[in-house]
C-alpha positions as CSV (number, residue, x, y, z in Angstrom):
1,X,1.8,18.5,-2.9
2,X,2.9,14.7,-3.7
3,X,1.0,13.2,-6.5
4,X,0.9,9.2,-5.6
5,X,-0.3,6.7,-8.7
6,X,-0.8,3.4,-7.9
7,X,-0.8,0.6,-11.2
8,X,-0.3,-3.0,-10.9
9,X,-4.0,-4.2,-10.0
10,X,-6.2,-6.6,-11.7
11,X,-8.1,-10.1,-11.8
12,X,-6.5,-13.0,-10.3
13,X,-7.5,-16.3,-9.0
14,X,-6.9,-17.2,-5.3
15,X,-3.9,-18.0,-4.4
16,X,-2.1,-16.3,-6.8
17,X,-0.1,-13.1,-6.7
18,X,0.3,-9.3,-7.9
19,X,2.8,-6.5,-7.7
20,X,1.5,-3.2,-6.9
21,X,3.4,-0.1,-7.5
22,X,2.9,3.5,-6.1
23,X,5.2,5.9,-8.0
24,X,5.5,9.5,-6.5
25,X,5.7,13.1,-7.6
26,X,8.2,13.8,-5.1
27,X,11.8,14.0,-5.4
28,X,12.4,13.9,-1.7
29,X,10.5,10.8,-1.7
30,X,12.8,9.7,1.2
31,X,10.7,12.6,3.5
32,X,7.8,10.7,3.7
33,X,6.4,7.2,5.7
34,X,4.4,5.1,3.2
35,X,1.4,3.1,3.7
36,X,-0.8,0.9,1.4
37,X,-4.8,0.7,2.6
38,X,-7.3,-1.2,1.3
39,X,-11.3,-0.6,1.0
40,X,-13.5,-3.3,0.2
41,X,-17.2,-2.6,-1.2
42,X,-19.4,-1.1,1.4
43,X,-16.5,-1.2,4.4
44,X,-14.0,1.2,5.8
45,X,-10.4,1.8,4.8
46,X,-8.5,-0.2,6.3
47,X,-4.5,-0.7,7.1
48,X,-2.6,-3.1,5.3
49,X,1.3,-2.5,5.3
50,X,3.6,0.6,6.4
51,X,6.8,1.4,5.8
52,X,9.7,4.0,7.3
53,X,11.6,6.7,5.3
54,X,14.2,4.0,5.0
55,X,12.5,1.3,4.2
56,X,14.2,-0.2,7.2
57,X,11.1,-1.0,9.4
58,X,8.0,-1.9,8.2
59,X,4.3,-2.9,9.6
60,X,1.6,-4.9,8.7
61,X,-2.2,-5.7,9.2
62,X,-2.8,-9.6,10.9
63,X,-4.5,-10.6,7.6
64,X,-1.4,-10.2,5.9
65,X,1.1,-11.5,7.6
66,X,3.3,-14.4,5.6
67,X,1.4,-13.4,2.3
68,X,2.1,-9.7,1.4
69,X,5.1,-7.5,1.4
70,X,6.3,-3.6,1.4
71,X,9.4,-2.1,-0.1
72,X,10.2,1.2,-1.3
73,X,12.8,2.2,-3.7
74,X,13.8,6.0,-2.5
75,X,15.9,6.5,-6.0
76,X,12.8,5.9,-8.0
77,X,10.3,7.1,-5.9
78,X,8.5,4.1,-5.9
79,X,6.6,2.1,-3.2
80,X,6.0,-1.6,-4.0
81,X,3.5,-4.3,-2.4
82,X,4.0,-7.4,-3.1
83,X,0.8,-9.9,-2.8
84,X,1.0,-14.0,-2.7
85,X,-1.4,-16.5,-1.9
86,X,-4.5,-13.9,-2.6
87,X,-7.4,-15.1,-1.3
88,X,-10.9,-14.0,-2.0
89,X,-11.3,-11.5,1.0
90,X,-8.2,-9.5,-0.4
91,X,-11.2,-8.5,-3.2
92,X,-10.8,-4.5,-2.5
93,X,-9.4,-1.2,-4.2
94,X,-6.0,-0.6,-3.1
95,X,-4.6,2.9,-2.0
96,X,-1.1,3.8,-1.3
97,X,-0.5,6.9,0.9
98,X,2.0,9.5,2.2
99,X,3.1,11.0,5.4
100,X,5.2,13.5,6.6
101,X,4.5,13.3,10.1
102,X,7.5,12.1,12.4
103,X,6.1,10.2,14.8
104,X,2.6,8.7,15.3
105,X,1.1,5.4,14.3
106,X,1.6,4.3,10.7
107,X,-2.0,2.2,10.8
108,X,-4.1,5.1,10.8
109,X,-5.9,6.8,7.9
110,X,-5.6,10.0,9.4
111,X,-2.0,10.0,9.9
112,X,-1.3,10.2,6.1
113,X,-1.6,13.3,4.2
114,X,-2.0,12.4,0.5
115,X,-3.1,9.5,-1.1
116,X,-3.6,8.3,-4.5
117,X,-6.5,7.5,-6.9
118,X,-6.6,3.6,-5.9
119,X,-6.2,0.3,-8.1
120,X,-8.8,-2.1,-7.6
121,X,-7.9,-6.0,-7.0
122,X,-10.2,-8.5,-7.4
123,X,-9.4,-12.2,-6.6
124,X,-11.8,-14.8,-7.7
125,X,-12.7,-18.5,-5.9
């Protein structure tokens, strides 16, 4: 069982920036592909970055491109996402996520088997 919690979220105004952090249970960390999702009030969760075991390739959603980006530190058992220019439509609560699968997309909800509690982000106009 890997316990993921997420911290970092808040209130900012658009176009500013925020550093979340997903810090696992798991001391083989390094075993496990790591995504951040996103859910906005009264829509699905969707994809927003994904990263390897190694942090050597990672993944992202469109919307993000340019503006947000995943790292992973495999000594601390940490997964980062790094947000600039926030704009109002990046208003959601923000899960990070863990899988242990080998192969397989990395945009895909069902792909990753534990998740964490969420941290809600709220960017104001």
């Amino acid at each position: 069982q890997v316990h993921l919690v997420e911290s970092g979220g808040g209130l900012v105004q658009a176009g500013g920036s925020l550093r979340l952090s997903c810090a696992a249970s798991e001391r083989t960390f390094n075993a496990y592909r790591m995504g951040w999702f996103r859910q906005a009030p009264g829509k699905g969760r969707e994809f927003v970055l994904g990263i390897s075991r190694s942090g050597g390739s990672t993944y992202y959603a469109d919307s993000v491109k340019g503006r947000f980006t995943i790292s992973r530190d495999n000594a601390k058992s940490t997964v980062y996402l790094q947000m600039n220019s926030l704009k109002p439509e990046d208003t959601a609560v923000y899960y990070c996520a863990a899988s242990s699968l080998s192969g397989g997309s990395y945009y895909q909800v069902g792909q990753y088997d534990y998740w964490g509690q969420g941290t809600q982000v709220t960017v104001s106009s």
